[in-house]
C-alpha positions as CSV (number, residue, x, y, z in Angstrom):
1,X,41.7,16.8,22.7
2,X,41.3,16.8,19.0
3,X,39.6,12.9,18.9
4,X,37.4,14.4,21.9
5,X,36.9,17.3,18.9
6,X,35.9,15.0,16.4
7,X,33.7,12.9,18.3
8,X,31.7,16.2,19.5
9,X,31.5,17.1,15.8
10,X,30.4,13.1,14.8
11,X,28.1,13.3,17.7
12,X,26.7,16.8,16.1
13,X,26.4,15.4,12.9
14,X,24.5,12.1,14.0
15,X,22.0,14.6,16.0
16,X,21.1,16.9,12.6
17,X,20.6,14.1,10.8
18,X,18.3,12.4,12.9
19,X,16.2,15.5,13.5
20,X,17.2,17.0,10.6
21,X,16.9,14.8,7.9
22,X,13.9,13.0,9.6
23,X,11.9,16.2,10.3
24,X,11.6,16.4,6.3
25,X,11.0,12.7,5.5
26,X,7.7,13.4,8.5
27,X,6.7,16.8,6.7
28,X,6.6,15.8,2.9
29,X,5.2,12.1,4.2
30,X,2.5,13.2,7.4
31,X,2.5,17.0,7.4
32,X,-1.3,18.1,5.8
33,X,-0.5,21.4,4.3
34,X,-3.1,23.9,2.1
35,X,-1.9,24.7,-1.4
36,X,-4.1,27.0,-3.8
37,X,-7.4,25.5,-2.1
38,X,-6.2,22.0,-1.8
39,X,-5.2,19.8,1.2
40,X,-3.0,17.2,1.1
41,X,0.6,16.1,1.8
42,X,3.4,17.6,0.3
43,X,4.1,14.3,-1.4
44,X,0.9,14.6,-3.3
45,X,1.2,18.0,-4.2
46,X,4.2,17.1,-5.8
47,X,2.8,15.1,-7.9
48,X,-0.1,17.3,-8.3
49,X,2.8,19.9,-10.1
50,X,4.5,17.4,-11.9
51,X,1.7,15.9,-13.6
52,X,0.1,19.2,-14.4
53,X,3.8,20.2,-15.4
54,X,3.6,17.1,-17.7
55,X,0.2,17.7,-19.4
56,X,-1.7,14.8,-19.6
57,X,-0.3,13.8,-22.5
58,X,2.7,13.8,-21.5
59,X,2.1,11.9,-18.4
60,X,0.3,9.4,-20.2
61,X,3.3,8.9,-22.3
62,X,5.8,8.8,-19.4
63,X,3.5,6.1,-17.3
64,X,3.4,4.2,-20.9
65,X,7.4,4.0,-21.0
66,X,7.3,2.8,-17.5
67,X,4.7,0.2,-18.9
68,X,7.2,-1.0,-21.6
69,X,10.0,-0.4,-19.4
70,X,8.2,-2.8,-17.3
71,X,7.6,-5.4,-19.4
72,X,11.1,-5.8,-21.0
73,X,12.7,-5.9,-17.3
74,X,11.7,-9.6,-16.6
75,X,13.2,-10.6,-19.8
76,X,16.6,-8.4,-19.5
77,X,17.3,-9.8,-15.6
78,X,15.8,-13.4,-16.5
79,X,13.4,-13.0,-14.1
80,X,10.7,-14.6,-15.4
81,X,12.1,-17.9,-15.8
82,X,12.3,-18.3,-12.0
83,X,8.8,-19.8,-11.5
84,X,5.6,-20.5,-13.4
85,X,3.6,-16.9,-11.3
86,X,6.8,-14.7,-13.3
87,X,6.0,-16.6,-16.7
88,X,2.3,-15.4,-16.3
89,X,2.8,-12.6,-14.7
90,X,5.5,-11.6,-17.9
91,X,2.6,-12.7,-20.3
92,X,0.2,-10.3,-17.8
93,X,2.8,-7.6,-18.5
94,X,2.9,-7.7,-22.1
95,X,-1.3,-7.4,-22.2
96,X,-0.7,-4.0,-20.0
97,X,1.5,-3.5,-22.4
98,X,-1.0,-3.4,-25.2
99,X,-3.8,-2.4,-22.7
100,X,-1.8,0.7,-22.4
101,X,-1.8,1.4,-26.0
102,X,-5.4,1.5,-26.5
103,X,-6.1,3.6,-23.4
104,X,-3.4,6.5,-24.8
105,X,-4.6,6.3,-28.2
106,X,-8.1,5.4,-27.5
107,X,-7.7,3.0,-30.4
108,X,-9.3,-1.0,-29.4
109,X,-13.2,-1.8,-29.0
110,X,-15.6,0.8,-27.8
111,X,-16.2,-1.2,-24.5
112,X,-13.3,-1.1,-23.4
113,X,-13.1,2.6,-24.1
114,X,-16.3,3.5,-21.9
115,X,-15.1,6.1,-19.1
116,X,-15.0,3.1,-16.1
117,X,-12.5,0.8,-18.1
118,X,-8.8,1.8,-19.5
119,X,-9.7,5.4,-18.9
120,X,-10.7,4.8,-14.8
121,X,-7.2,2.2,-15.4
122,X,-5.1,4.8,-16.6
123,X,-5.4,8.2,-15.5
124,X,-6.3,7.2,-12.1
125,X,-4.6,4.2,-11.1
126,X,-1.5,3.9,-13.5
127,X,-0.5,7.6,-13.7
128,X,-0.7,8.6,-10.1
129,X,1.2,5.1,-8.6
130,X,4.0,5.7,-11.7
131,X,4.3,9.2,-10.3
132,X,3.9,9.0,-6.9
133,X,6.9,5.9,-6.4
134,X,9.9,7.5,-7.9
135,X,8.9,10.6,-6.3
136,X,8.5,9.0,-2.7
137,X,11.1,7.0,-3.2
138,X,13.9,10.0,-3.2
139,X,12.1,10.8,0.4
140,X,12.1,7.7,1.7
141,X,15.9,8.6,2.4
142,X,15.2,10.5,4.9
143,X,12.4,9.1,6.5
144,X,13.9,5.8,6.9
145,X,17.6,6.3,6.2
146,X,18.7,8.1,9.7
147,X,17.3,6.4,12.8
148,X,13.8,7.9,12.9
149,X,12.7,4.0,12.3
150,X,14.5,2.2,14.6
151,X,13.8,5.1,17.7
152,X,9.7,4.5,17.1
153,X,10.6,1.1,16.8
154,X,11.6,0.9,20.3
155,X,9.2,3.5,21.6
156,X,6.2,1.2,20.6
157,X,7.8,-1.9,20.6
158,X,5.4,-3.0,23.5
159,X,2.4,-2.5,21.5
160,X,3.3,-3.7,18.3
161,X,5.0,-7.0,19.7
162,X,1.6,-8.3,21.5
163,X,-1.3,-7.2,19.1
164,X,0.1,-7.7,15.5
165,X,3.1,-9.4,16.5
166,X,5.6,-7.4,14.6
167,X,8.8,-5.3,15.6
168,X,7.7,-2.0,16.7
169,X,9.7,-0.2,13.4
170,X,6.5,-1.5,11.5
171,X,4.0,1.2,13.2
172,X,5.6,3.6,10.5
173,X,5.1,1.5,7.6
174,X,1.6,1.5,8.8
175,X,1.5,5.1,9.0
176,X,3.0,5.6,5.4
177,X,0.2,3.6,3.7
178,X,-2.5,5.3,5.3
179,X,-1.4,8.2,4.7
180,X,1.1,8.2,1.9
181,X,0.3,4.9,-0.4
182,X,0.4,1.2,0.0
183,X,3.8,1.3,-2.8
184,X,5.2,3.3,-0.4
185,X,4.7,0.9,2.4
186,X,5.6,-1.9,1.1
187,X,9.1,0.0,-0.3
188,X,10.2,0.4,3.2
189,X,8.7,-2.9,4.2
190,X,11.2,-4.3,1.3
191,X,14.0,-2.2,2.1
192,X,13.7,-3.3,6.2
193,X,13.2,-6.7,5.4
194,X,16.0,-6.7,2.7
195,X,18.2,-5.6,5.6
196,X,17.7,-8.4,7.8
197,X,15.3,-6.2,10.2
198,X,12.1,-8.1,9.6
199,X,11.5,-12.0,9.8
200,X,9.5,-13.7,6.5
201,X,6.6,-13.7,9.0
202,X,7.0,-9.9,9.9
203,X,7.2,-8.7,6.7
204,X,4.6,-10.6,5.3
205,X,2.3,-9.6,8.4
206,X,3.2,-5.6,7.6
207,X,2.8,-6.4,3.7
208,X,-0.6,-7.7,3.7
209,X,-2.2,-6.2,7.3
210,X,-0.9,-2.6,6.9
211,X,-0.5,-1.8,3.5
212,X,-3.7,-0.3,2.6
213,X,-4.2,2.0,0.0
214,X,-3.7,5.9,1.0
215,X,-5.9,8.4,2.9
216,X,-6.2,10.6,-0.5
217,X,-7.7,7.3,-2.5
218,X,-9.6,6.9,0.3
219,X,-11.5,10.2,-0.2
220,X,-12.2,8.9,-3.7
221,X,-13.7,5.5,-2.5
222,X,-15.9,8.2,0.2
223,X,-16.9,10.7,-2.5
224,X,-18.1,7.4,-5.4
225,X,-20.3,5.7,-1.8
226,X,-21.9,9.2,-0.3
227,X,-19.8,8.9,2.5
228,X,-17.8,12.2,2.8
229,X,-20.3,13.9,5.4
230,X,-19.0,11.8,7.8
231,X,-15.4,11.8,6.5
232,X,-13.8,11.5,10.1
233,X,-16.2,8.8,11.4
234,X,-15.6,6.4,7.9
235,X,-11.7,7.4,7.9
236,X,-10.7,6.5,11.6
237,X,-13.4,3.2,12.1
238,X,-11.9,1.6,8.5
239,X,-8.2,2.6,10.5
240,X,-9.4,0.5,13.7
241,X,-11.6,-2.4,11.9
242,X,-8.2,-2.9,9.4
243,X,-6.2,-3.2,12.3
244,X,-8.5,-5.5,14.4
245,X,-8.6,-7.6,11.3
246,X,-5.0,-8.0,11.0
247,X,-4.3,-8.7,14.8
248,X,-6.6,-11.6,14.0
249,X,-5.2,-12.6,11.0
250,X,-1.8,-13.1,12.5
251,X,-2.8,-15.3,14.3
252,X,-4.3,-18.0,11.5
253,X,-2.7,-20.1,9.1
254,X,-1.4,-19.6,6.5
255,X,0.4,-16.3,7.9
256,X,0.9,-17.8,11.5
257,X,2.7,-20.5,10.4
258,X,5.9,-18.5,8.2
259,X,9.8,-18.4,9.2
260,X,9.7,-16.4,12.2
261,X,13.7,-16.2,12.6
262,X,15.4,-12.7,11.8
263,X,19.0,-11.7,11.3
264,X,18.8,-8.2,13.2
265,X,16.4,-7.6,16.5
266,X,15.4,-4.1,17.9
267,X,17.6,-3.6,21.2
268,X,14.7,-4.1,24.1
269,X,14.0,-1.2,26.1
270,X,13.9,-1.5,30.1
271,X,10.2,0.3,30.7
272,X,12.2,2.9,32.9
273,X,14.7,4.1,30.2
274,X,13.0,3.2,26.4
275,X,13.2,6.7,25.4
276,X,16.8,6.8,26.1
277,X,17.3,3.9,24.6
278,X,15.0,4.9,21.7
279,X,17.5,8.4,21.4
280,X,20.9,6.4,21.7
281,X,19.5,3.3,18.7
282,X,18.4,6.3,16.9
283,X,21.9,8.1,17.0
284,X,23.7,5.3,16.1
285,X,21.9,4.6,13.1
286,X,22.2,8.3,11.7
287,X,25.7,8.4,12.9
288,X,26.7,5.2,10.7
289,X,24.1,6.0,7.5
290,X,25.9,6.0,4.2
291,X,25.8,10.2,2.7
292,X,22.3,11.6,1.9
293,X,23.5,11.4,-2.3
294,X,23.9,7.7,-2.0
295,X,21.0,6.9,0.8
296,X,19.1,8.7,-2.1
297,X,20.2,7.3,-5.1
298,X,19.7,3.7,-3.9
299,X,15.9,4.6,-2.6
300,X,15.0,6.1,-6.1
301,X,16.8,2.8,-8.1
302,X,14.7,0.8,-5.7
303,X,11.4,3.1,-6.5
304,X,11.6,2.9,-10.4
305,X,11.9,-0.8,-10.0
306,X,9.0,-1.3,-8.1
307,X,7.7,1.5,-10.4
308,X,7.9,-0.6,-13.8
309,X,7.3,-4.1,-11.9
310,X,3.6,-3.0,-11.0
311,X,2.0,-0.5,-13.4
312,X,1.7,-3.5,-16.9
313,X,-0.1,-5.7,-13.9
314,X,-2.2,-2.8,-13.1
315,X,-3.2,-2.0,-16.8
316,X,-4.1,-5.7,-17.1
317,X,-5.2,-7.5,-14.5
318,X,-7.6,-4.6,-13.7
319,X,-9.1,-4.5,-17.2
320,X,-9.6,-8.2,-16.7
321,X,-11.0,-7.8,-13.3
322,X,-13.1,-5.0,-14.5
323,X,-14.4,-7.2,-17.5
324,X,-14.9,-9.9,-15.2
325,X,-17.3,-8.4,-13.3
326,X,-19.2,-6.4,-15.6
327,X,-19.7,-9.2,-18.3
328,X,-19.4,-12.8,-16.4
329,X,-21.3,-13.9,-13.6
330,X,-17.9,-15.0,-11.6
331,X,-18.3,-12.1,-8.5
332,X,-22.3,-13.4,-8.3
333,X,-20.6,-17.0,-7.6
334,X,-17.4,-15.8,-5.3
335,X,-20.1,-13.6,-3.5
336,X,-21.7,-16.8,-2.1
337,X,-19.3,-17.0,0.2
338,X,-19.8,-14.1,1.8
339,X,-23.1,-14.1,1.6
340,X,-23.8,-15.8,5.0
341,X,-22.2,-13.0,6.8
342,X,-24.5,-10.2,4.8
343,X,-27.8,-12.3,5.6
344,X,-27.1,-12.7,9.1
345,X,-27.3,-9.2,9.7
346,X,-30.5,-9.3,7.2
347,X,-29.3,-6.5,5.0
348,X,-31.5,-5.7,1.9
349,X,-28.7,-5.2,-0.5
350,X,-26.7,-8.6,1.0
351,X,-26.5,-10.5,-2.2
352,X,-25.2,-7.2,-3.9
353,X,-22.4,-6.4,-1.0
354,X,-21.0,-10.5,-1.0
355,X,-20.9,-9.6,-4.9
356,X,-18.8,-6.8,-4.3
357,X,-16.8,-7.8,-1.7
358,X,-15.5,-10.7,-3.8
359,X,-14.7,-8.2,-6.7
360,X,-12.4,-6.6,-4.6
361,X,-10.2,-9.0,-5.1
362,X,-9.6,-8.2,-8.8
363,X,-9.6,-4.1,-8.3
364,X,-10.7,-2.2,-4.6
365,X,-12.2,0.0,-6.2
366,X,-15.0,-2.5,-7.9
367,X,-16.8,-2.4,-4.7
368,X,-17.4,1.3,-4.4
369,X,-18.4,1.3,-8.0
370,X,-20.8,-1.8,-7.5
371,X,-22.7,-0.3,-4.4
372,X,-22.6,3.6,-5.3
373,X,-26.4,3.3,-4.9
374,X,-26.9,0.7,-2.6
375,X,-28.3,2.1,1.4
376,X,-26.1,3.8,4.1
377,X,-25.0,0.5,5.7
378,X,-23.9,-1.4,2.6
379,X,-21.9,1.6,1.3
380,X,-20.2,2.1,4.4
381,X,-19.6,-1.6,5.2
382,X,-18.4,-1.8,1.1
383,X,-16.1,1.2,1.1
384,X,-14.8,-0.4,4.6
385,X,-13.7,-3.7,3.2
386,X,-12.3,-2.0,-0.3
387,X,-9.8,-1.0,1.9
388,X,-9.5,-3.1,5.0
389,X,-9.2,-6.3,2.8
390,X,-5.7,-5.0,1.5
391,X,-4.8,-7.6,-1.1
392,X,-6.2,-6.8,-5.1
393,X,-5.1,-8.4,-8.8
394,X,-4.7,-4.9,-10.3
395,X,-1.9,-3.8,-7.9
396,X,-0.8,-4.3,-4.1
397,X,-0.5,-8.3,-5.2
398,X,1.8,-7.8,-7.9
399,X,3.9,-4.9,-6.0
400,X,4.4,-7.6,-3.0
401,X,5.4,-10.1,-5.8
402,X,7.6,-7.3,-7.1
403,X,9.1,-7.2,-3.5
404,X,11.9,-10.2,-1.7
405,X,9.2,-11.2,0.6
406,X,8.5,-14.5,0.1
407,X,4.9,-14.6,-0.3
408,X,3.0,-16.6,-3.3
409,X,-0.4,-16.2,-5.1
410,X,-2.0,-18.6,-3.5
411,X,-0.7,-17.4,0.0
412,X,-2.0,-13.8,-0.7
413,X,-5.2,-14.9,-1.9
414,X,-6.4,-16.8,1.3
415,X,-5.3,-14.0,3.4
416,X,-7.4,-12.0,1.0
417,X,-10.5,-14.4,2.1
418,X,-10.1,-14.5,5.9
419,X,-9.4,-10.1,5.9
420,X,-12.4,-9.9,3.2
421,X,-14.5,-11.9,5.8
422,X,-13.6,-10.2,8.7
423,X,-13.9,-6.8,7.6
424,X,-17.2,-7.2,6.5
425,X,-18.2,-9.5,9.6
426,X,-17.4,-6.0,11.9
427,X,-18.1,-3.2,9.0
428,X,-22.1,-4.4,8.9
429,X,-22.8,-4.0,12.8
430,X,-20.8,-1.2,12.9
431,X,-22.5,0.9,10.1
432,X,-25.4,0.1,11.6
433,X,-25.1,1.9,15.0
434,X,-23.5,5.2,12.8
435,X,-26.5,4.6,10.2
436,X,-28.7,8.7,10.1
């Protein structure tokens, strides 16, 4: 009588945490609310508080300890002795380092102080992602710590298997960089992989076809093109065209051809009973979860690491990219290559478009800044492929690098290519039939 007791109660307590616990990882991750006027995830308003609790001074002084923080990490664990890409990237750190300086003081040549260089660099990019990690990162515990992964995983494990070629646990790491952030993503991504979930292949599939940058910087990239009037139309066609692109890309080298061999499969779901399959995986995960505290502590530890690993490669490599392409003609000369794609469909601003499409590789946002004034179909097809093309220098690169999948810079940077390609070979004719 008593062990039936005690299994009733471990049975309980396996049921509240996977509702329980779960339902708040959904609401502060997917759950819209309306705040003083404002819209957004709980997750952002969050921030939202803390930063405005901070001042900006004093969030420009917490993201430049995480700055330093990051750039004395590599030499404290040895890390950047491991290959030649940590030696550079430690040197990389160490010029975000000092690039960080100039932007909170405002001290360093007056070019580099005009409002779309370390200004744009800082307080919008390097603030919000040193914020918005940590933060998520505590939440993550309960949206991926007590089964609510594993039972989608095996609800829409027919879906994702086929088309992207991924366990079906990845739909929600697609769903929390659309809608949360791409750091975010890729954390869980880390943390399933880590685990022994996700194959070398999987993870590199979710880490460079799903992790887009979030809904909210979306909305930036709509507002700089024109684009917000049809908000709706530009948010759910770059959602299907990034998705197309990636089932595509799966299927090319150099992706196609990664270890495909995985310590831990999902359980497979007869068609007739997935959902009870789905409930029981999901139980058993909850039921044998370590305590909330610890579940917790370990997602934050995980968060500030990937915290200082990223922001010194966002302060530099961005300020190079953004140099780059306002002071050397190397975008004119990458955009050649795209350029057969943007004359085939005859466009007027083509040239400009290849141009920046191929700046997109240094920064995603150097393409909405490039064609701000260019016609309807360029601005949508550029603020399409900002996003759909995934991979950029000034941060989802060096957060993958930051990550265990084993992916390298020359890797990432091909995928880059074929997504840039793609995207803009279906973002032209699509703009076109939506083009007033």
């Amino acid at each position: 009588m008593h062990q039936v007791t005690e299994q009733s109660r471990s049975h309980g307590k396996a049921i509240c945490r996977l509702l329980g616990l779960s339902a708040i990882g959904i609401f502060i991750f997917f759950i819209p609310i309306s705040l003083q006027g404002r819209t957004s995830i709980p997750l952002d308003h969050m921030v939202g508080w803390l930063r405005a609790a901070l001042g900006e001074s004093g969030a420009g002084w917490y993201a430049m300890g995480m700055i330093v923080a990051g750039a004395i990490y590599p030499l404290a664990t040895g890390r950047w002795k491991q290959s030649p890409t940590d030696g550079v990237f430690l040197v990389l750190k160490w010029l975000g380092v000092a690039a960080g300086l100039m932007a909170l003081t405002g001290l360093g040549p007056a070019a580099l102080q005009a409002p779309d260089m370390l200004p744009f660099l800082f307080n919008k990019l390097v603030i919000s992602v040193g914020l918005i990690v940590p933060i998520g990162s505590v939440f993550l515990a309960f949206l991926v710590g007590y089964g609510l992964l594993e039972a989608i995983g095996i609800l829409v494990q027919k879906l994702m298997q086929p088309i992207w070629r991924t366990p079906g646990r990845s739909a929600i790491d697609a769903v929390a960089s659309f809608v949360g952030s791409y750091s975010i993503g890729l954390l869980i991504t880390n943390r399933v992989y880590s685990a022994g979930h996700y194959s070398a292949r999987e993870a590199a599939i979710i880490a460079t076809g799903f992790s887009t940058v979030s809904a909210t910087f979306m909305i930036i990239v709509a507002k700089t093109l024109g684009l917000m009037e049809i908000w709706n139309q530009y948010f759910w066609l770059t959602l299907l065209i990034t998705f197309i692109v990636t089932a595509i890309t799966v299927r090319l080298p150099p992706l196609s051809r990664m270890d495909n061999s995985a310590a831990h499969r999902e359980p497979e779901g007869e068609p007739g009973n997935r959902l009870a399959t789905a409930w029981q995986n999901g139980l058993e995960v909850a039921e044998q979860a370590p305590p909330l505290g610890r579940n917790v502590f370990d997602n934050f530890k995980d968060g500030l690491v990937m915290t200082i690993s990223i922001l010194p490669s966002i302060m530099s490599v961005g300020l190079i990219g953004l140099m780059v392409a306002k002071y050397t003609p190397l975008f004119d000369w990458l955009g050649y290559l795209f350029y057969p794609v943007t004359w085939l469909w005859g466009l007027e601003d083509g040239m400009l478009l290849a141009k920046a499409t191929a700046s997109g590789l240094a920064e995603m946002f150097l393409p909405a800044l490039l064609m701000a004034e260019a016609d309807f179909v360029a601005r949508f097809a550029a603020g399409v492929v900002c996003v759909s093309s995934v991979l950029f220098f000034s941060a989802s690169i060096p957060c993958i690098l930051a990550t265990r999948i084993p992916l390298k810079v020359g890797t990432l940077v091909l995928v880059w290519f074929i997504r840039a390609l793609l995207s803009l070979l279906l973002a032209i004719p699509v703009a076109m039939l939506i083009s007033p």
